[in-house]
MOPAC internal coordinates of N, CA, C and O (Angstrom, degrees):
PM7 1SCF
backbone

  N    0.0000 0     0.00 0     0.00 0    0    0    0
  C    1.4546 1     0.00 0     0.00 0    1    0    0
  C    1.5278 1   108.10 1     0.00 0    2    1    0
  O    1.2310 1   117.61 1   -78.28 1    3    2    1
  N    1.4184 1   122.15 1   101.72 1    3    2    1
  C    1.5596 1   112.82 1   153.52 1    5    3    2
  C    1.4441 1   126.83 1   -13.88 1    6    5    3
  O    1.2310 1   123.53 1   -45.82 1    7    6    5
  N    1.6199 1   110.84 1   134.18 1    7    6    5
  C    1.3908 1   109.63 1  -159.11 1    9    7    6
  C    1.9876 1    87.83 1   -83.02 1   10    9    7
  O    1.2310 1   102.35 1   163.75 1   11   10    9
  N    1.3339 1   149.90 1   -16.25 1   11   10    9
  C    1.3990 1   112.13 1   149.07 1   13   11   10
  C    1.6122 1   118.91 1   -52.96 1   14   13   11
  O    1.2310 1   122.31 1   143.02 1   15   14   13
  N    0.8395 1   113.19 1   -36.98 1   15   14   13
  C    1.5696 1    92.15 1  -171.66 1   17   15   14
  C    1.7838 1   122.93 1   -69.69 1   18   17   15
  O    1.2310 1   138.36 1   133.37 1   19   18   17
  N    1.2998 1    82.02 1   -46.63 1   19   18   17
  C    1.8506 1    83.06 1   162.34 1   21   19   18
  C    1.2624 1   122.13 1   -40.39 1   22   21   19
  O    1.2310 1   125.19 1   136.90 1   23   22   21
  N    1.4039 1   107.64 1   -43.10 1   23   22   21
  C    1.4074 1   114.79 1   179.74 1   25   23   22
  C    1.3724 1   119.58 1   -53.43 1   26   25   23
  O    1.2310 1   117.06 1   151.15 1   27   26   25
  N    1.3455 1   123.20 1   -28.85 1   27   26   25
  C    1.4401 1   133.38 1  -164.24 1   29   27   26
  C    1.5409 1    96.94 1   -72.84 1   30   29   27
  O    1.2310 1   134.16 1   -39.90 1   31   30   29
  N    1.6395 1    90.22 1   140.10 1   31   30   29
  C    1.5778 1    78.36 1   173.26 1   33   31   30
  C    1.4624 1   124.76 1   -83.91 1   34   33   31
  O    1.2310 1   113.15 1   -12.06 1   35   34   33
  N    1.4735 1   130.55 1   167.94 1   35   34   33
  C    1.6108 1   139.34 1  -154.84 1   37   35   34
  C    1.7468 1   108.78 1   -43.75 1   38   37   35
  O    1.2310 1   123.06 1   158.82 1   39   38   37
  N    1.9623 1   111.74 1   -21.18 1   39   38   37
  C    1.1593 1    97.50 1  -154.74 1   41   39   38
  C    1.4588 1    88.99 1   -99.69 1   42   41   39
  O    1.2310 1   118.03 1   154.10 1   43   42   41
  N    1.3861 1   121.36 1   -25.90 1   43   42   41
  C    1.5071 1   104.89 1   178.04 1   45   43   42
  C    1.2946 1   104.30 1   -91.24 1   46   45   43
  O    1.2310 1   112.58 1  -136.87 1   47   46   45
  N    1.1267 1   131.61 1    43.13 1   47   46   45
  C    1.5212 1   120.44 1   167.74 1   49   47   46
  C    1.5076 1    94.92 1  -134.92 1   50   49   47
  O    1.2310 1   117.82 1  -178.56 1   51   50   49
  N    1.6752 1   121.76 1     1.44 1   51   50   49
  C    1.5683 1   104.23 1   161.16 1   53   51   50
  C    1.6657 1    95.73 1   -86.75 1   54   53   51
  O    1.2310 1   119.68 1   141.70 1   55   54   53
  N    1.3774 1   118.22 1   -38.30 1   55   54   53
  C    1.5506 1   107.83 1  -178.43 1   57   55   54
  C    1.2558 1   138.27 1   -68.03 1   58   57   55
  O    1.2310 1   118.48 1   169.01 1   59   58   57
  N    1.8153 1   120.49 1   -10.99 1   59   58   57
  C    1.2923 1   123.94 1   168.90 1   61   59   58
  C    1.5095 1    88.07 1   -73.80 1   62   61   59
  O    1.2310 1   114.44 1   113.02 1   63   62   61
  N    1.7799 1   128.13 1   -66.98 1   63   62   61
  C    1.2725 1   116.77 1  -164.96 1   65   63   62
  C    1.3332 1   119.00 1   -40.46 1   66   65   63
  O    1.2310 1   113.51 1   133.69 1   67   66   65
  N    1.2860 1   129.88 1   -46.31 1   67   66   65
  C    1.7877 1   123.35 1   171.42 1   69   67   66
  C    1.1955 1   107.09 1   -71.87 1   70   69   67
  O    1.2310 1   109.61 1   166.12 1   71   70   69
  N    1.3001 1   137.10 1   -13.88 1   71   70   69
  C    1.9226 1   110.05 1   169.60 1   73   71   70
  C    1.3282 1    92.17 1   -76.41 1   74   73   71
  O    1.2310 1   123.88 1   139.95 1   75   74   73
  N    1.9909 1   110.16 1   -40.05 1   75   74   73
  C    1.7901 1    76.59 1  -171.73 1   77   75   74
  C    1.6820 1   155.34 1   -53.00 1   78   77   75
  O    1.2310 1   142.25 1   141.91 1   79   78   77
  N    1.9220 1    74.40 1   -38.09 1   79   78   77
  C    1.3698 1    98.66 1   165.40 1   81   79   78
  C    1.1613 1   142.82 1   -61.04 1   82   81   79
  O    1.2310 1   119.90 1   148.66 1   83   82   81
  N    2.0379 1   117.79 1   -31.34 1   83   82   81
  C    0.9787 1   113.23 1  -169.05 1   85   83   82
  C    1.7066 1    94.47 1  -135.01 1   86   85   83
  O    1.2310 1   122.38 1  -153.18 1   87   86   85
  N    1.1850 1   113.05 1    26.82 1   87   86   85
  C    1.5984 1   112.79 1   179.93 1   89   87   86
  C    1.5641 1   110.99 1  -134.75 1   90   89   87
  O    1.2310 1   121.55 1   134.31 1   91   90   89
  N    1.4917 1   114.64 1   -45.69 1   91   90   89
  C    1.3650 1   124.15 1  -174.62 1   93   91   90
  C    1.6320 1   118.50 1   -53.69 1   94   93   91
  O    1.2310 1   120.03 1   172.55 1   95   94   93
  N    1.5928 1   117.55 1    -7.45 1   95   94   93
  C    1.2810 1    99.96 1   175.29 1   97   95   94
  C    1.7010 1   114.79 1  -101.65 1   98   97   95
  O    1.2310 1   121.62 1  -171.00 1   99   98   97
  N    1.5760 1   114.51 1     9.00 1   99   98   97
  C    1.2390 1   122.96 1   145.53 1  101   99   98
  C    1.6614 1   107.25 1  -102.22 1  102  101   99
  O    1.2310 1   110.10 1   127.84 1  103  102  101
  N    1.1881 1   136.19 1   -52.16 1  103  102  101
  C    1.2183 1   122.88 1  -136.88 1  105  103  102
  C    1.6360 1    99.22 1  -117.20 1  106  105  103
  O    1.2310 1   114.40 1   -39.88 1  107  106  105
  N    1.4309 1   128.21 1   140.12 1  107  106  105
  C    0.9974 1   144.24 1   161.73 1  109  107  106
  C    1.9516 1    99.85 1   -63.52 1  110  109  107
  O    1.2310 1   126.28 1   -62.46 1  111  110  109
  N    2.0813 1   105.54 1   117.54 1  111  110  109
  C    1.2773 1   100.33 1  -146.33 1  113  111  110
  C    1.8110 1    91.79 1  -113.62 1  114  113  111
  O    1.2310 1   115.26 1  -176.34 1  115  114  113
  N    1.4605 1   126.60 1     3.66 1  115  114  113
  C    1.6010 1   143.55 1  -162.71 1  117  115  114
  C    1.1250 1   117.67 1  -128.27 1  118  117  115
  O    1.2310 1   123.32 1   -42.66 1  119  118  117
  N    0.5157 1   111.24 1   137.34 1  119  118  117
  C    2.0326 1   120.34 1   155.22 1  121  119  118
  C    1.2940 1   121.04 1   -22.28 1  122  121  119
  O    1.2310 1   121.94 1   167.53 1  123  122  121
  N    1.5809 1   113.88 1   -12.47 1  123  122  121
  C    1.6741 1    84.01 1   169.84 1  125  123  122
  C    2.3183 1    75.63 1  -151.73 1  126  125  123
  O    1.2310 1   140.84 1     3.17 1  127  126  125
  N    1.1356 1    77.17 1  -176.83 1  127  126  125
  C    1.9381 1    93.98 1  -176.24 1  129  127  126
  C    1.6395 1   116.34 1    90.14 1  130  129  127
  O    1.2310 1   122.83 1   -26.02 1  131  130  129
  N    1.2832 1   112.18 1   153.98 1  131  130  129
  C    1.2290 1   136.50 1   160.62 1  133  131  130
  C    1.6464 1   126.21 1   -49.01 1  134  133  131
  O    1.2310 1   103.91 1   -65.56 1  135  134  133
  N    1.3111 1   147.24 1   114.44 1  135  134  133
  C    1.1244 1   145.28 1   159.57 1  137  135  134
  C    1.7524 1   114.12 1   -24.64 1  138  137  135
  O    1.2310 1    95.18 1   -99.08 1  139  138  137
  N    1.2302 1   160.99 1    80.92 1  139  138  137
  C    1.2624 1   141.11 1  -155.20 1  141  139  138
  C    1.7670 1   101.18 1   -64.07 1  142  141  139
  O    1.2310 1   122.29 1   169.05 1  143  142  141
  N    0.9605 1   113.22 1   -10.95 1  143  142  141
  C    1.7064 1   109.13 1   165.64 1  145  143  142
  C    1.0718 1   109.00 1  -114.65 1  146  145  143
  O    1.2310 1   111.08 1   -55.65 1  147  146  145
  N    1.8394 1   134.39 1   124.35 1  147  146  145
  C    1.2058 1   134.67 1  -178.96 1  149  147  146
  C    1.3770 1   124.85 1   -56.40 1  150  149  147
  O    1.2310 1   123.93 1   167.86 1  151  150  149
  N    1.3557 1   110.06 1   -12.14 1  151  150  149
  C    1.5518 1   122.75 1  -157.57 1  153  151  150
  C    1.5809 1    91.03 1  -111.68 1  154  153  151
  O    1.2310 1   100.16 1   165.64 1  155  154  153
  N    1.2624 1   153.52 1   -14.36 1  155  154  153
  C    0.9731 1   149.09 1   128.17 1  157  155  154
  C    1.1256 1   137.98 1   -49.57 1  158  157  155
  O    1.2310 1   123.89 1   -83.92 1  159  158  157
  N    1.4074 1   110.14 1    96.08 1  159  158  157
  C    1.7017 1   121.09 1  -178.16 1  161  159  158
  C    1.5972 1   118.84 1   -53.29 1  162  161  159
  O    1.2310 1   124.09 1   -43.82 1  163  162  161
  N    1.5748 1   109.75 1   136.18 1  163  162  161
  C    1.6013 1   100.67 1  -166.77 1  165  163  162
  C    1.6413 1   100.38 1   -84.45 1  166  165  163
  O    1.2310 1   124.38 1   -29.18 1  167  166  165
  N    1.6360 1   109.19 1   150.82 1  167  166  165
  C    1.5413 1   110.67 1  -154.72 1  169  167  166
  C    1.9788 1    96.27 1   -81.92 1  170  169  167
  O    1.2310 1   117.83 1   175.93 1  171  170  169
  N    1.3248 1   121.74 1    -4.07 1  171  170  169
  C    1.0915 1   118.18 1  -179.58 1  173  171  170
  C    1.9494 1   107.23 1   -77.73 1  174  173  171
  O    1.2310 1   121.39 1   172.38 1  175  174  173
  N    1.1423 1   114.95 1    -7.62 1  175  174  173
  C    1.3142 1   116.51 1  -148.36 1  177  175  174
  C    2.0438 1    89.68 1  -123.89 1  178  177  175
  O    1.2310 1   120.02 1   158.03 1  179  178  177
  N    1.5844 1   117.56 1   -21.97 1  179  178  177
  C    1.0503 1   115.19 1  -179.55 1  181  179  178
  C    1.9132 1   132.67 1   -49.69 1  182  181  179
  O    1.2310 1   127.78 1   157.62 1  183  182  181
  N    1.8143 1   102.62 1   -22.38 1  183  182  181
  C    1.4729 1    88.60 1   175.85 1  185  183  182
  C    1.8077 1   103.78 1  -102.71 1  186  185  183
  O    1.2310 1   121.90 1  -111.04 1  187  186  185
  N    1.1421 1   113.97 1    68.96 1  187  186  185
  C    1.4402 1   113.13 1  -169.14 1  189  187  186
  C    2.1554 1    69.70 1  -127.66 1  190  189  187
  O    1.2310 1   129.43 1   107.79 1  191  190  189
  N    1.5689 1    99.43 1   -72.21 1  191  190  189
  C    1.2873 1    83.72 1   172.76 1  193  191  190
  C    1.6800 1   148.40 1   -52.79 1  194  193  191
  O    1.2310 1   121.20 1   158.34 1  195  194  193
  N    1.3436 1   115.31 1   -21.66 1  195  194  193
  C    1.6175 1   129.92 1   178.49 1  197  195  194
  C    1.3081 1   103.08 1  -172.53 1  198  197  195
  O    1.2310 1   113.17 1   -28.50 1  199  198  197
  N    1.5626 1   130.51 1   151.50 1  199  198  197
  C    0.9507 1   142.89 1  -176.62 1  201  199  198
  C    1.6852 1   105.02 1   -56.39 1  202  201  199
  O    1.2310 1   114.00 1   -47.88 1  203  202  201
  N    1.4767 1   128.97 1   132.12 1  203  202  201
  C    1.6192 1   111.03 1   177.40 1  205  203  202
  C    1.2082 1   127.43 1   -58.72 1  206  205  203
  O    1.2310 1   124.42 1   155.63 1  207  206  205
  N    1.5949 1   109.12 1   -24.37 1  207  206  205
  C    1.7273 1   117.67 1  -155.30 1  209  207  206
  C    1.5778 1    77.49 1   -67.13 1  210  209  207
  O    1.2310 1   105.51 1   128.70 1  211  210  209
  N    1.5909 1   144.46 1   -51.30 1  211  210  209
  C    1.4836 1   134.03 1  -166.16 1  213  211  210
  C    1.4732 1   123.51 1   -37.63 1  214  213  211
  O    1.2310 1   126.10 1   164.50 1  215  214  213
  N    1.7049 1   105.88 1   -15.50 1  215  214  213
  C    1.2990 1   111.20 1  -166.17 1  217  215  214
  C    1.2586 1   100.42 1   -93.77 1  218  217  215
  O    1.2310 1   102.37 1  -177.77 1  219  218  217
  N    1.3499 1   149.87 1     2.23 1  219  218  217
  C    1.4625 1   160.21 1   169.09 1  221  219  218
  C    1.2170 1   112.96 1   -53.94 1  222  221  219
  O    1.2310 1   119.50 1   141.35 1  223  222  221
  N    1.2187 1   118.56 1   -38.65 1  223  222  221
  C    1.6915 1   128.38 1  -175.17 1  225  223  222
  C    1.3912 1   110.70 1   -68.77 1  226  225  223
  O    1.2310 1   127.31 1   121.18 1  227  226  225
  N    1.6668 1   103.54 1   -58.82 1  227  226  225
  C    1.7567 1   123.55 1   171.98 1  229  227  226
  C    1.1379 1    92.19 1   -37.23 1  230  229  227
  O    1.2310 1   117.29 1    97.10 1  231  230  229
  N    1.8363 1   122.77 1   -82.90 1  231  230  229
  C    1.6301 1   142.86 1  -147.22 1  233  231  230
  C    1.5780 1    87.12 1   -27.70 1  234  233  231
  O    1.2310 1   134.46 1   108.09 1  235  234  233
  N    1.5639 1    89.64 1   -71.91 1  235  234  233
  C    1.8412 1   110.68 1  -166.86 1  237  235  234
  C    1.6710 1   126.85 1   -27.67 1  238  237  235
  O    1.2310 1   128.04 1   126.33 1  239  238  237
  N    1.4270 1   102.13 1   -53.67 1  239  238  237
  C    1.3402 1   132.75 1  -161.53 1  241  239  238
  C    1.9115 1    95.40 1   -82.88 1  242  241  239
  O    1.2310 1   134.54 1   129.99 1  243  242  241
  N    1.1359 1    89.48 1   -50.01 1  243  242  241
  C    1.7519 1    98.03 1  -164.75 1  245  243  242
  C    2.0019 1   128.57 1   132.20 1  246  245  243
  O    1.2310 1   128.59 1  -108.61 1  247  246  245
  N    0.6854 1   101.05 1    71.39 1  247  246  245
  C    1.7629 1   105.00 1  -171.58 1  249  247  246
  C    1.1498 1    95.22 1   -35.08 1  250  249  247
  O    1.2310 1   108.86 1   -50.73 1  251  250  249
  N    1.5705 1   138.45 1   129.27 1  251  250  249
  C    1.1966 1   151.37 1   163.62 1  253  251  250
  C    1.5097 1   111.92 1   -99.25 1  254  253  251
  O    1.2310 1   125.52 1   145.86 1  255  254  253
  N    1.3271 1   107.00 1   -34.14 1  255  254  253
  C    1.5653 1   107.40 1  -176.53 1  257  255  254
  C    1.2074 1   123.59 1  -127.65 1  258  257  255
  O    1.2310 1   113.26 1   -13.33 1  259  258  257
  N    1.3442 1   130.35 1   166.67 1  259  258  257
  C    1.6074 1   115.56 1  -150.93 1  261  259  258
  C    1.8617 1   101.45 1   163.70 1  262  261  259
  O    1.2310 1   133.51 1    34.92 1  263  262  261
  N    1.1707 1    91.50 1  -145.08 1  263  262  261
  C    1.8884 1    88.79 1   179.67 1  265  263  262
  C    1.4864 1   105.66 1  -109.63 1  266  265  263
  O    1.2310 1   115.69 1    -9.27 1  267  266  265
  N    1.2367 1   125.78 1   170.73 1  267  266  265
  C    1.4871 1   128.17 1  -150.24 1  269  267  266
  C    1.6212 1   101.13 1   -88.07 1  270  269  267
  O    1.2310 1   120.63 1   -57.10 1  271  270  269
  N    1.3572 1   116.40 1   122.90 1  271  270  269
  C    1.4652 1   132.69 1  -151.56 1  273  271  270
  C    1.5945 1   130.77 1   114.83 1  274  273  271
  O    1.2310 1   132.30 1   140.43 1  275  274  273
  N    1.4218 1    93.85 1   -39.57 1  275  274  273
  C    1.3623 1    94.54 1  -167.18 1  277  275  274
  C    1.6467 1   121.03 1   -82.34 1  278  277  275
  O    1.2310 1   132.80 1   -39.59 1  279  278  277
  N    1.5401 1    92.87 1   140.41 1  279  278  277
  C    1.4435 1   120.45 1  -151.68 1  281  279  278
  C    1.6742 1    96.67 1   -59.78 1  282  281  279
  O    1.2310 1   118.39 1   -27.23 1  283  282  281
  N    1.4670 1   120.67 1   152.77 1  283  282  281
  C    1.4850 1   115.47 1   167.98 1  285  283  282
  C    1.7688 1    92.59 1   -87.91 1  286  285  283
  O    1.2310 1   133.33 1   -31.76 1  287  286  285
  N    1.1984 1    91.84 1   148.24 1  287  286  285
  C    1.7599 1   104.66 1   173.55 1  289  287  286
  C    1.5692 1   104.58 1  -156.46 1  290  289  287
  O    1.2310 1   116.52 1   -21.15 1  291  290  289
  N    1.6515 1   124.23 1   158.85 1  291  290  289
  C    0.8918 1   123.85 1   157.14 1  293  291  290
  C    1.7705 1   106.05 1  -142.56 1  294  293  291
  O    1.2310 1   123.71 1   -32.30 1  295  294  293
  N    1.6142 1   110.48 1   147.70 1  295  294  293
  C    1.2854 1   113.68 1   176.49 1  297  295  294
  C    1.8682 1   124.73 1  -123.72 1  298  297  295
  O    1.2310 1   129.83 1   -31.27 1  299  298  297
  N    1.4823 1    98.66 1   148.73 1  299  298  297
  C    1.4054 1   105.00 1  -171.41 1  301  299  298
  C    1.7288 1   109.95 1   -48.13 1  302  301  299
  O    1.2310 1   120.45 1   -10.24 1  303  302  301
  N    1.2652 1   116.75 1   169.76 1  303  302  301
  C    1.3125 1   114.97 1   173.93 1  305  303  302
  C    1.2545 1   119.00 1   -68.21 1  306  305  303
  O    1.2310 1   112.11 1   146.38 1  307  306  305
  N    1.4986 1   132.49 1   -33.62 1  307  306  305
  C    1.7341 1   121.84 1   169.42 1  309  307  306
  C    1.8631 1    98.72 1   -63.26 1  310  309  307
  O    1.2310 1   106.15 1   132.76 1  311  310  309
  N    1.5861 1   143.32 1   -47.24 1  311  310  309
  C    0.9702 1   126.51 1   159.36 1  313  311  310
  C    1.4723 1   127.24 1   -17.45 1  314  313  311
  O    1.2310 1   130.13 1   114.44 1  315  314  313
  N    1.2062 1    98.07 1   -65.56 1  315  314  313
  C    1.6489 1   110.55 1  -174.37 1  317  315  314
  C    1.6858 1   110.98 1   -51.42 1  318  317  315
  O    1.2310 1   127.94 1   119.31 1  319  318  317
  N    1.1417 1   102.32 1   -60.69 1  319  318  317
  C    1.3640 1   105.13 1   179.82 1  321  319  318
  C    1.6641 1   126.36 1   -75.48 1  322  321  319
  O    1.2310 1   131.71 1   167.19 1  323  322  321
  N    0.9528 1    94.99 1   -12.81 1  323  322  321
  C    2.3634 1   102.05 1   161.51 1  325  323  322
  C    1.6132 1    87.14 1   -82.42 1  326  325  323
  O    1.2310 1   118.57 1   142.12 1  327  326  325
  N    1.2229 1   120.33 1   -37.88 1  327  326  325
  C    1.9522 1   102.20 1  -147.48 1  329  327  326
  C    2.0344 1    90.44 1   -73.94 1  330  329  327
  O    1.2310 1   128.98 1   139.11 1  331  330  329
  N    1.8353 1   100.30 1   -40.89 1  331  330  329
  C    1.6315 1    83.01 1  -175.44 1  333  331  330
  C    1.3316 1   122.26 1   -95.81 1  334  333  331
  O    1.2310 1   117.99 1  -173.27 1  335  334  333
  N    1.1420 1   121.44 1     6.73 1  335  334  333
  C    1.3913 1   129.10 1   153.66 1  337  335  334
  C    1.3668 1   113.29 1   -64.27 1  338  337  335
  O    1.2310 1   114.53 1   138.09 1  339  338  337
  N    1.3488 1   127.97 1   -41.91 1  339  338  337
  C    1.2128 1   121.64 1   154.08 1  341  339  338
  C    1.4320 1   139.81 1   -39.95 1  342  341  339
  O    1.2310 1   123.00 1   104.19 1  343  342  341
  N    1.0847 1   111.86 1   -75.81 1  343  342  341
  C    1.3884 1   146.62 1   131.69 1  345  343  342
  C    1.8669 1   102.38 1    -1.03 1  346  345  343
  O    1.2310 1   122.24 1   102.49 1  347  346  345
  N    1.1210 1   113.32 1   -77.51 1  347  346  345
  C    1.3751 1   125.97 1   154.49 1  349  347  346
  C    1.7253 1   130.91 1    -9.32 1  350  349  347
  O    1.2310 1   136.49 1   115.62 1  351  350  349
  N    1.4742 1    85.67 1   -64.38 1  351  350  349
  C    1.4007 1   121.06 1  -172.48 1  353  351  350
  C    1.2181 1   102.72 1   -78.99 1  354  353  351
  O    1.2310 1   109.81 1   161.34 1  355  354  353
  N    1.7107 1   136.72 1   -18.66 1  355  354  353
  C    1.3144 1   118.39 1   162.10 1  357  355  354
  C    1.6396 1   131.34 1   -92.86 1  358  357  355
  O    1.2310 1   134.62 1  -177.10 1  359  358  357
  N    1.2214 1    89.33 1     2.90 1  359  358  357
  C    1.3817 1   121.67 1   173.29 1  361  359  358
  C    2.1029 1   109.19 1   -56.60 1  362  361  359
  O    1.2310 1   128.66 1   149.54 1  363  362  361
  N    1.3539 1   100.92 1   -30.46 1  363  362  361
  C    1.5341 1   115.46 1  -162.97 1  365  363  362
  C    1.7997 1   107.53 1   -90.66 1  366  365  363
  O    1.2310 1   120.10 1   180.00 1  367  366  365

């Protein structure tokens, strides 16, 4: 693991690991790269469109809709809060 990432603390390093895992094969999930699906917005670029903390409700509930592929999922509340603390954190 790159010594930034170590650095992160425990909760944003469970939330990069679940975008990676379950987002990165649509969505560009870091600070720098391409979305590998065009129609997937890169998550570094997401609070340009709406504040992230808004996405807590979706996370919670279950995102049903999105760009064409993407999986329905929903996550527990410690989920929610590593994924937008993450999320957060690329904001900086």
């Amino acid at each position: 693991m790159p010594a930034a990432q170590a650095a992160q603390p425990p909760h944003l390093q469970r939330g990069r690991a679940f975008v990676q895992t379950h987002c990165a094969r649509c969505h560009a999930t870091g600070r720098v790269g391409e979305s590998p699906l065009a129609e997937a917005p890169r998550f570094r670029d997401l609070h340009h469109r709406y504040p992230v903390a808004q996405l807590a409700e979706s996370l919670a509930e279950g995102i049903r809709t999105g760009h064409p592929g993407m999986p329905e999922f929903q996550l527990d509340p410690g989920q929610v809060n590593d994924v937008i603390g993450y999320l957060e954190s690329l904001e900086r």
